[in-house]
Phi, psi and omega in degrees: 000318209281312169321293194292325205270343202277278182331319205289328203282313186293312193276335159305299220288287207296339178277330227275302175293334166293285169333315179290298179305333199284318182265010190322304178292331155308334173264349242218326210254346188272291143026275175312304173303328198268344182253347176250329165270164182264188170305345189262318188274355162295315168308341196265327191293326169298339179292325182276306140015256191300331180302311187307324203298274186326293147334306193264021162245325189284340180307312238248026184357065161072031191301307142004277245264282163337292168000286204273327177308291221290336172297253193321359160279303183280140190246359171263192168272324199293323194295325166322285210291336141339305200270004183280290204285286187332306187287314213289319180303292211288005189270295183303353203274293195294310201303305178331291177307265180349322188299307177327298170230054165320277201292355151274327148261356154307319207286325193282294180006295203277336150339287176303275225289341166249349196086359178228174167251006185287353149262041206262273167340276190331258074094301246239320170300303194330314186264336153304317178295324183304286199305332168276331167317324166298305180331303182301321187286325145276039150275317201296309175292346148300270210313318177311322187260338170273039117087026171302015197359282224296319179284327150310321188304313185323308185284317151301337170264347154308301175285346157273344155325317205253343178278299138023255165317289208287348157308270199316329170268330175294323191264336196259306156323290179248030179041071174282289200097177161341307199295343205266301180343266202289330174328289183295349171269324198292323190260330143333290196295322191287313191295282194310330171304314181272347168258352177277325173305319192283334189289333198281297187270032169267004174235345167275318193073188175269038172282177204202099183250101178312326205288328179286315190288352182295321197264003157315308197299298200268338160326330208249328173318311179322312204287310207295330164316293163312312206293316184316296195312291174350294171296303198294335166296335169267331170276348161304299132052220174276352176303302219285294186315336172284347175281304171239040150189041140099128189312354173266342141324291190276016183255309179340281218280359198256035137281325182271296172304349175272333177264352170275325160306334185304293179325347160238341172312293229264310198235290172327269172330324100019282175289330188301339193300302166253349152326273171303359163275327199268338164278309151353289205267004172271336180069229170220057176262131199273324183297275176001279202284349159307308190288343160309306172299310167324327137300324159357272166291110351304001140279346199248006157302299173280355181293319209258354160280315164314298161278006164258318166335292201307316183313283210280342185275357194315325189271324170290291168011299207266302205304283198283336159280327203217169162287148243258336161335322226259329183330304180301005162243078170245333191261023173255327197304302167331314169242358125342316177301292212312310193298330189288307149016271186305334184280354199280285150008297186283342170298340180293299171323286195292002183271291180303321187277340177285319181305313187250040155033043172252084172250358165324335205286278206325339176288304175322276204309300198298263182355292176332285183333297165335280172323300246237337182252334173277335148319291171287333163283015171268350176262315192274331154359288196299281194264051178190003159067212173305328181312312179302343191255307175310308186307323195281320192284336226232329188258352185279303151332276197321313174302314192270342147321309174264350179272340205276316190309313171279016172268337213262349198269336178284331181289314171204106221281339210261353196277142177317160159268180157295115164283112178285350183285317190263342164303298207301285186336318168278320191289322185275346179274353172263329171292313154285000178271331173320290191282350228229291155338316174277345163266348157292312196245338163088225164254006226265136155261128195214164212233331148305326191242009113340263195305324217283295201276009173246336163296313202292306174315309190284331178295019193236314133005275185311300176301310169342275190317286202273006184260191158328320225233045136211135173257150191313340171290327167303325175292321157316310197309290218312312149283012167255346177263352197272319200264024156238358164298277196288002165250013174305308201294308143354294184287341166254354163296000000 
């Protein structure tokens, strides 16, 4: 048991480290952006942003996703290499269109969120990096299925090299602002886009099947309701914050939400890669699926060590990344951390619902989800300010969280449940080391009470581990995998 629950630990550990290069120049790039723009121009880049966001779900309608099925339906290579050239044409197709009228739909874009056409260009890069950015993502899904690492990592470390340079040039150089940005991804995206297409079909060749890009088409359609909803839960959002209380509102809070996403970019995501294969393939083998859970709950330990972390360092954080601008969203971090928190907590559920083929359900939970976080920011906004745009995301969470849960326990009775006793045994001791850290240490930055608030995290680890939600064989397991974790190196020397 301990063997399987180890692999599962290790190749979560290997995506993790994969993700992190994929997202790198995002993370790497927020620094900058938070020291050079203000909030209001922060503000802008998230609203165009999230537009984008929208827009690259309706191109690429779960193509992506569809892809790897519809490859792997075919068993010789001409059928492969059909379905390669087949996806990649009809993609460049759609993008091409997109390109075509970048610039008339920037212009209305920029109409709705601003009142104006002057960010009608900005809106018009924005949506050319979309369209090639689909291009990059299915070159990444072919290498992915030959099972290429190593030219992904290349191809990720490319594209972050150019986003990169050219951020650092465009914004610090030649003082772009927003516009340097979306520049800089449109032309990033255009170079890699176009050089992955001549190497893919140069090995592929140009064939071309309507019945394959048909059935791409309706394989990949399913995926696309939720990620819409999804998306539209951030642009509801920050629209609405942008409505009653101003686009420098929505650069606060969508700074706080860039750095609370990290918990799932960073971890969540990450782990879910190899976690749901491995609960999948467990089936209904009883061992298996203990050690699914047990992993479970120990990924949801380091998710909530990860988010008290981040909750009390917030104030270095700010200090050392962004402008002093930035400051009103620091009583906000908290329960931002939490909702992602929480988002990790529903992935047990929705996991279960994707296995036993209910995921019809989830555009409803994501709707919900919608209703229900724009109803309370819309109440709480007015007298509570940004605090009210965090309450809404953190109550919003919390509603798809119990709905998600109770569709999966009626829909599907044989998938394990969520233990609330042990969900609770972790979220509360971290939620009190949470306020009893912000009632100690405050916002004040200091490199004692820094190690102070890092002590508080690992003592919280520790209380975690020894609490409810492990029973001592878990715990056995947990040292007999940390003590062939630390003699590998031993063992290959």
């Amino acid at each position: 048991m301990a063997l399987e629950a180890g692999t599962i630990i290790k190749h979560g550990w290997m995506f993790m480290v994969a993700n992190v290069v994929n997202r790198a120049a995002g993370l790497l790039l927020l620094p900058l952006y938070s020291k050079v723009l203000s909030p209001a121009e922060f503000g802008v880049y998230a609203l165009i942003s999230v537009v984008g966001d929208i827009v690259a779900v309706m191109l690429m309608i779960g193509m992506i996703n569809a892809f790897t099925v519809v490859y792997f339906e075919h068993s010789d290579d001409r059928g492969r290499a059909r379905v390669v050239s087949t996806t990649m044409i009809g993609l460049w197709v759609a993008s091409l269109a997109l390109l075509a009228v970048a610039y008339p739909a920037g212009w209305g874009a920029s109409h709705l969120l601003f009142g104006s056409a002057d960010d009608a260009p900005i809106i018009a890069f924005a949506f050319a990096g979309i369209a090639f950015s689909a291009v990059f993502e299915l070159a990444l899904a072919y290498y992915r299925v030959h099972k290429r690492s190593g030219t992904c990592l290349l191809i990720s470390v490319g594209k972050a090299v150019g986003l990169i340079g050219l951020n650092l040039g465009f914004l610090l150089g030649m003082k772009l602002g927003v516009t340097g940005i979306f520049l800089a991804n449109a032309i990033t995206f255009v170079g890699l886009g176009v050089a992955l297409t001549v190497a893919i079909l140069g090995v592929n060749g140009l064939g071309f099947s309507f019945g394959i890009l048909r059935r791409v088409s309706v394989l990949g359609l399913p995926f696309m309701p939720q990620t819409m909803l999804d998306m539209g839960n951030q642009f509801a959002m920050r629209y609405l914050v942008n409505l009653l209380m101003g686009v420098a509102a929505v650069g606060v809070l969508s700074f706080g939400l860039r750095l609370a996403t990290m918990l799932y970019m960073f971890l969540t995501a990450s782990f879910l890669q190899i976690w749901s294969v491995s609960r999948i393939e467990a089936q209904d083998n009883t061992a298996g699926r203990d050690q699914s859970e047990f992993v479970f709950y120990l990924f949801l330990v380091l998710l909530s060590a990860a988010g008290l972390g981040m909750a009390l360092t917030a104030p270095e954080v700010l200090w050392l990344i962004a402008s002093s601008d930035y400051a009103p969203v620091l009583p906000c971090m908290p329960l931002l951390v939490l909702a992602y928190v929480l988002h990790g907590v529903r992935m047990h559920a929705e996991v279960g619902l994707v296995k036993t083929k209910k995921v019809g359900v989830l555009p409803m939970i994501s709707m919900g989800g919608l209703a229900v976080g724009t109803l309370v920011m819309s109440v709480t906004l007015g007298p509570l300010g940004l605090m009210g745009g965090a309450i809404g995301v953190m109550v919003r969470e919390l509603f798809m969280l119990v709905a998600t849960e109770t569709l999966c326990r009626r829909l599907s009775p044989n998938e394990p449940p969520l233990s609330g006793v042990r969900v609770l045994g972790i979220l509360a001791p971290a939620s009190i080391a949470c306020l009893a850290g912000l009632g100690l240490f405050g916002d004040e930055v200091n490199p004692t009470l820094t190690a102070a608030k890092v002590g508080l995290t690992m003592l919280f680890v520790i209380v975690a581990l020894f609490g409810p939600s492990f029973a001592k064989s878990d715990r056995a397991m947990l040292f007999r995998m940390l003590g062939r974790f630390l003699r590998r190196p031993q063992t290959v020397a």
